[in-house]
N, CA, C and O atoms as a CHARMM CRD file, in Angstrom:
* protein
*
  176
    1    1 UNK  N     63.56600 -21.98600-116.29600 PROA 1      0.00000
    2    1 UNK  CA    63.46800 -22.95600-115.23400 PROA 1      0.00000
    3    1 UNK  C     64.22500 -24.21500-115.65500 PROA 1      0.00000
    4    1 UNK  O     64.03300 -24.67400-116.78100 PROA 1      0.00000
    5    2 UNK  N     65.00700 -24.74800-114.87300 PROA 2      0.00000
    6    2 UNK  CA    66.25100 -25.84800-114.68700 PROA 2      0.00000
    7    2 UNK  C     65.45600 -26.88300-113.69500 PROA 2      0.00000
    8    2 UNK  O     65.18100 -26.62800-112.52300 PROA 2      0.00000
    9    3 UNK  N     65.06800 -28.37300-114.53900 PROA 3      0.00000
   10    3 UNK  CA    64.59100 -29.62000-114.48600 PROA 3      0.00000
   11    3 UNK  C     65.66900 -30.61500-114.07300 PROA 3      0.00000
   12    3 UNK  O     66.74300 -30.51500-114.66700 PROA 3      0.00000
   13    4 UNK  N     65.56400 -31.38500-113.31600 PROA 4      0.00000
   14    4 UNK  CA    66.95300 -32.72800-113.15900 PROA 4      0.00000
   15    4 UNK  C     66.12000 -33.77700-113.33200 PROA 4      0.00000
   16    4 UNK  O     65.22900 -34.17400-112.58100 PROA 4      0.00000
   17    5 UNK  N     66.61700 -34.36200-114.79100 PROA 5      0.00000
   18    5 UNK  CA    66.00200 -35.53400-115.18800 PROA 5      0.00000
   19    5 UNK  C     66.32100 -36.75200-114.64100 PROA 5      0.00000
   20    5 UNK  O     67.42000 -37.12700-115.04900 PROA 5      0.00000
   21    6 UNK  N     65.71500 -37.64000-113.76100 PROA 6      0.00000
   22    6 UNK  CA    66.50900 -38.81100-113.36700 PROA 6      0.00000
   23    6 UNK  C     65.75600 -40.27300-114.19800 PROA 6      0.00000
   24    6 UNK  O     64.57600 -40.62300-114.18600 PROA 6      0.00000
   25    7 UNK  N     66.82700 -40.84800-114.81200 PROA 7      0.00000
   26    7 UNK  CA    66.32700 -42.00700-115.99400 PROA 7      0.00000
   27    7 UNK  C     66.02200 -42.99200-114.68800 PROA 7      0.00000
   28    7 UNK  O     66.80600 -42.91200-113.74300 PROA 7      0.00000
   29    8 UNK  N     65.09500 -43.76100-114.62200 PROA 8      0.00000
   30    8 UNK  CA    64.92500 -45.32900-114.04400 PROA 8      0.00000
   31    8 UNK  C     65.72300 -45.91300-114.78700 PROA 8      0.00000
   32    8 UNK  O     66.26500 -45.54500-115.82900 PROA 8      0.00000
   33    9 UNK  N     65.79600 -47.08000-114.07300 PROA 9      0.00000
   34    9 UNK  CA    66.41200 -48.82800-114.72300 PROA 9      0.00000
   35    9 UNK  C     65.43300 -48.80800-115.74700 PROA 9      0.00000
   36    9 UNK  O     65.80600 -48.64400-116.90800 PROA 9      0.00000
   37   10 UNK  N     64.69800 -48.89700-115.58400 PROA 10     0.00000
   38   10 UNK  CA    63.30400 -49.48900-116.38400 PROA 10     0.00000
   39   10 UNK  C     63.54900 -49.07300-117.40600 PROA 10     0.00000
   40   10 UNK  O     63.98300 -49.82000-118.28300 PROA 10     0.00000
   41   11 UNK  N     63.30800 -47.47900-117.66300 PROA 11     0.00000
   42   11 UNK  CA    63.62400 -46.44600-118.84400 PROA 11     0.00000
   43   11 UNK  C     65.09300 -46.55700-119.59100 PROA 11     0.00000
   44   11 UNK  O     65.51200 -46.15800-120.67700 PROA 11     0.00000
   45   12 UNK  N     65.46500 -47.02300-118.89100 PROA 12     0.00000
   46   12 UNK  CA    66.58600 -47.24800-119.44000 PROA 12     0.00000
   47   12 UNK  C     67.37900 -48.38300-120.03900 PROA 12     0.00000
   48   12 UNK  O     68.50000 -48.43000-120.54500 PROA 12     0.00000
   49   13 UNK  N     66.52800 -49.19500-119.84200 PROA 13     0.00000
   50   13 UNK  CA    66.59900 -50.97500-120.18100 PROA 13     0.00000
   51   13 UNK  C     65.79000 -50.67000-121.24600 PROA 13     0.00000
   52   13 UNK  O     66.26800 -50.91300-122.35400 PROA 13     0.00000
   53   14 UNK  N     64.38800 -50.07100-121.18200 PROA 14     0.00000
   54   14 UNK  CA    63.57800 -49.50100-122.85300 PROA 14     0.00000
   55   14 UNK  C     64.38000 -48.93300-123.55000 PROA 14     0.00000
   56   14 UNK  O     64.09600 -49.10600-124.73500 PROA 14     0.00000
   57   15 UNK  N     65.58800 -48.10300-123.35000 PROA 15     0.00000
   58   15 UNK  CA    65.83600 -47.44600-124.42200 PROA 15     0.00000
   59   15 UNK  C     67.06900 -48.01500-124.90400 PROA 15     0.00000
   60   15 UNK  O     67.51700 -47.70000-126.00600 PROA 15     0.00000
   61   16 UNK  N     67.77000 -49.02200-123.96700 PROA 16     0.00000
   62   16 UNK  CA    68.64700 -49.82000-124.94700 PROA 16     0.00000
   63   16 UNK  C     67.88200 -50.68300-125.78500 PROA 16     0.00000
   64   16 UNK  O     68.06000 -50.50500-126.99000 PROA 16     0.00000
   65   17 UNK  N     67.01100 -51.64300-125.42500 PROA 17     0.00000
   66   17 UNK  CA    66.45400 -52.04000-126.34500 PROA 17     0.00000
   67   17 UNK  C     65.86300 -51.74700-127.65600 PROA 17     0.00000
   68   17 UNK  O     66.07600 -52.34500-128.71100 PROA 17     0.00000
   69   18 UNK  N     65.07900 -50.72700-127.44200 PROA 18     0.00000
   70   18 UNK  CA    64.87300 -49.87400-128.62000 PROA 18     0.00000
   71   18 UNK  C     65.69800 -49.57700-129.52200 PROA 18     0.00000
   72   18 UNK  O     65.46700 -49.51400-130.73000 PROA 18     0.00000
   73   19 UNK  N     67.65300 -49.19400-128.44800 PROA 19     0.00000
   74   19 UNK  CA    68.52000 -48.91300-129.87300 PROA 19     0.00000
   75   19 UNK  C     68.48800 -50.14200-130.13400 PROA 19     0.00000
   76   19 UNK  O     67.86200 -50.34200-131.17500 PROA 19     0.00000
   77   20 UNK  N     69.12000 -51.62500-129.37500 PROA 20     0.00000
   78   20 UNK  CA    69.40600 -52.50300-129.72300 PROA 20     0.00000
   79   20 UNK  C     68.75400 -53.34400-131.25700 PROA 20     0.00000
   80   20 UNK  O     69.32200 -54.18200-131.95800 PROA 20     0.00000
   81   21 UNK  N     67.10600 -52.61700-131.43500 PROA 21     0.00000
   82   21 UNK  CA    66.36400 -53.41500-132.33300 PROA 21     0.00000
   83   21 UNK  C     66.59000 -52.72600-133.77400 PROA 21     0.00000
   84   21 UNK  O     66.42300 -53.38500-134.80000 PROA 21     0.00000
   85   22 UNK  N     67.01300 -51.25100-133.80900 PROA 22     0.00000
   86   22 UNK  CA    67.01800 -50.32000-134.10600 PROA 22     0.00000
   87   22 UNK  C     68.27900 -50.55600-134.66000 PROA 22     0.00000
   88   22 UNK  O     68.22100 -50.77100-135.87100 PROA 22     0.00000
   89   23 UNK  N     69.18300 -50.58100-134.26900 PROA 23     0.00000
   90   23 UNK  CA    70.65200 -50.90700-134.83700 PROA 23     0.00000
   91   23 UNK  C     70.86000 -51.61200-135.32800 PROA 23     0.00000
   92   23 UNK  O     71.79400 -51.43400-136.11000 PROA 23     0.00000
   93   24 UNK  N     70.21300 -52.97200-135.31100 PROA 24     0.00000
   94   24 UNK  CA    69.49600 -54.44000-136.00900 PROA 24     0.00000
   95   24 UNK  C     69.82900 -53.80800-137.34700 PROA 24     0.00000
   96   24 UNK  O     70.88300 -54.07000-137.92700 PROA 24     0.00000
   97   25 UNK  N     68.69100 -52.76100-137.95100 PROA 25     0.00000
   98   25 UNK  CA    68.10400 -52.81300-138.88800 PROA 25     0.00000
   99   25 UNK  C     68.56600 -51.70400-139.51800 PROA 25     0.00000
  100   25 UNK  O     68.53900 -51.55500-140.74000 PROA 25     0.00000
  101   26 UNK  N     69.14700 -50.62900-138.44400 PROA 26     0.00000
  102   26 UNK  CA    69.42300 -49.57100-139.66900 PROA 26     0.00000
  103   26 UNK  C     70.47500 -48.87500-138.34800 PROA 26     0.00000
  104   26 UNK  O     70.02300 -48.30700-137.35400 PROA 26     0.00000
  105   27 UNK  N     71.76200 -49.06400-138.60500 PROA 27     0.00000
  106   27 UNK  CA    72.78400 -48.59400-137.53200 PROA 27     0.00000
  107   27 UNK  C     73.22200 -47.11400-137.86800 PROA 27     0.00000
  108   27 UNK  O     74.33400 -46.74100-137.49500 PROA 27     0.00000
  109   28 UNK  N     72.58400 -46.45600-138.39800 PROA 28     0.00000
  110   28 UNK  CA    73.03000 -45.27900-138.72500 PROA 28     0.00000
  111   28 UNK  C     71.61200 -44.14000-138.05700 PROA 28     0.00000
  112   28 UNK  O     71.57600 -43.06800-137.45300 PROA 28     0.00000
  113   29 UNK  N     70.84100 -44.88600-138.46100 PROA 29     0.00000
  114   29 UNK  CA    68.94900 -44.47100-137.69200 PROA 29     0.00000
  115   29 UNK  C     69.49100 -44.46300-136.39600 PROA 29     0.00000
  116   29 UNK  O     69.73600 -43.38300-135.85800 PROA 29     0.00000
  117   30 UNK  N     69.79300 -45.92600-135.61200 PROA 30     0.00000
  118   30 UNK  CA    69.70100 -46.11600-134.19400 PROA 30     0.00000
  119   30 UNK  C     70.66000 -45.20400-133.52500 PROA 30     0.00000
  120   30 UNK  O     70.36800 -44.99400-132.34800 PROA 30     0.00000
  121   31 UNK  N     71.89300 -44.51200-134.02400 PROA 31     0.00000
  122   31 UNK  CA    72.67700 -43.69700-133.56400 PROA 31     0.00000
  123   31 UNK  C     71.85900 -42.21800-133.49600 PROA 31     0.00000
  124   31 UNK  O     71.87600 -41.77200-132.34900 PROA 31     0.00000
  125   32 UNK  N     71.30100 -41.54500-134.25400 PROA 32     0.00000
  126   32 UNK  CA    70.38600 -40.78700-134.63800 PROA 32     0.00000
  127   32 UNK  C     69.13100 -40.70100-133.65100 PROA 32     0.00000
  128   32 UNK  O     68.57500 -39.68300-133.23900 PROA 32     0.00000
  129   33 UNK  N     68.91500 -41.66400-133.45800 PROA 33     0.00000
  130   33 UNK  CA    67.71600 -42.07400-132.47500 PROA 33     0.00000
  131   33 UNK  C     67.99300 -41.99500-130.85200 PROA 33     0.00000
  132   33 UNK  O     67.24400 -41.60700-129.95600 PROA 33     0.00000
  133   34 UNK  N     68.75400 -42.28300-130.82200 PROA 34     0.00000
  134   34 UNK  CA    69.31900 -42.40500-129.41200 PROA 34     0.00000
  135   34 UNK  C     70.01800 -41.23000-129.35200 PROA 34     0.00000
  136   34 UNK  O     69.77800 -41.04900-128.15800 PROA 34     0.00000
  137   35 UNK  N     70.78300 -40.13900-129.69300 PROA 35     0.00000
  138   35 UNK  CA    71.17500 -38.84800-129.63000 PROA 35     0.00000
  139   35 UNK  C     70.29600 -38.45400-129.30700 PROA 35     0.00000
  140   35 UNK  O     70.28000 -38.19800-128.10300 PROA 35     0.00000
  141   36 UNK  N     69.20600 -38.19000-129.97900 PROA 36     0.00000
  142   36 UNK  CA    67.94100 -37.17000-129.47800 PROA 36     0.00000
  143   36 UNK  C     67.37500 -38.03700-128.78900 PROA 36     0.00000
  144   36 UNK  O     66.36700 -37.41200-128.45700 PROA 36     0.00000
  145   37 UNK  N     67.27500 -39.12300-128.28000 PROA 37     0.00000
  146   37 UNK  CA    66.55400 -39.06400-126.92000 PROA 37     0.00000
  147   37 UNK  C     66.79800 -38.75500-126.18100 PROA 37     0.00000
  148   37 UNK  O     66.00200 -38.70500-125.24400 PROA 37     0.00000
  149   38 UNK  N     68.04500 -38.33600-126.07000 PROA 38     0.00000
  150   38 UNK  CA    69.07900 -38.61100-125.17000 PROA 38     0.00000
  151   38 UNK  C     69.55100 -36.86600-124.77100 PROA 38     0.00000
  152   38 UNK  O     70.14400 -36.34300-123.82700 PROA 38     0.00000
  153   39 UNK  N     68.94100 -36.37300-126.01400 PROA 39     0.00000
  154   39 UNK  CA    69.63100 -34.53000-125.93400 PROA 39     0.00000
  155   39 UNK  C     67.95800 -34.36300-125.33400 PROA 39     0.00000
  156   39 UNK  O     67.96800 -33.54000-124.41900 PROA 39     0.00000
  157   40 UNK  N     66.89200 -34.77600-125.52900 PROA 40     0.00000
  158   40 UNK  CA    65.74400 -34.41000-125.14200 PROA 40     0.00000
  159   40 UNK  C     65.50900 -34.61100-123.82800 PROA 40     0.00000
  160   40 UNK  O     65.28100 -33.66800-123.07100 PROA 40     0.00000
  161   41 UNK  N     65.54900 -36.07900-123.36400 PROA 41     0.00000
  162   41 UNK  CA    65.68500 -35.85600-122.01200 PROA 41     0.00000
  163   41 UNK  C     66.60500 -35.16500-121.46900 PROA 41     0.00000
  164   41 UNK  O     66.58600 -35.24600-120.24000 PROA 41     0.00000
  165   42 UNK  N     67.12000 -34.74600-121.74300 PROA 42     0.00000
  166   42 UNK  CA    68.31900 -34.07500-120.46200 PROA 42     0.00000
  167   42 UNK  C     68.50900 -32.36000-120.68700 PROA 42     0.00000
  168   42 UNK  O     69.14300 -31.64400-119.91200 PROA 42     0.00000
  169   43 UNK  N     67.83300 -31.90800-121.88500 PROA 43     0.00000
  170   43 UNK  CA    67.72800 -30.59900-121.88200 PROA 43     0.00000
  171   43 UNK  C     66.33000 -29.99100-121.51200 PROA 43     0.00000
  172   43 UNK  O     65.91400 -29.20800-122.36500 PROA 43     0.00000
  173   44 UNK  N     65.68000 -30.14100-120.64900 PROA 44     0.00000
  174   44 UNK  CA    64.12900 -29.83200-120.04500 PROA 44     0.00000
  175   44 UNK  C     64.37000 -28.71800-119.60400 PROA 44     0.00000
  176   44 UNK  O     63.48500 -28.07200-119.04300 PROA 44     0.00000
């Protein structure tokens, strides 16, 4: 079964931020981090 994920603004303003704080501190994590959120949402 084939899901169509649709991101909000909202969700999506969270998850730059998240890299944004994330990249702060460890820019190699925040790339890492944001791939798989990013392969997770969209492969359902």
């Amino acid at each position: 079964m084939v899901f169509q994920v649709e991101v909000s603004a909202h969700a999506a303003q969270d998850i730059e931020e998240h890299y944004v704080w994330i990249q702060e501190r460890n820019p190699a994590a925040a790339e890492k981090w944001f791939n798989g959120i990013m392969t997770k949402l969209f492969n359902f």
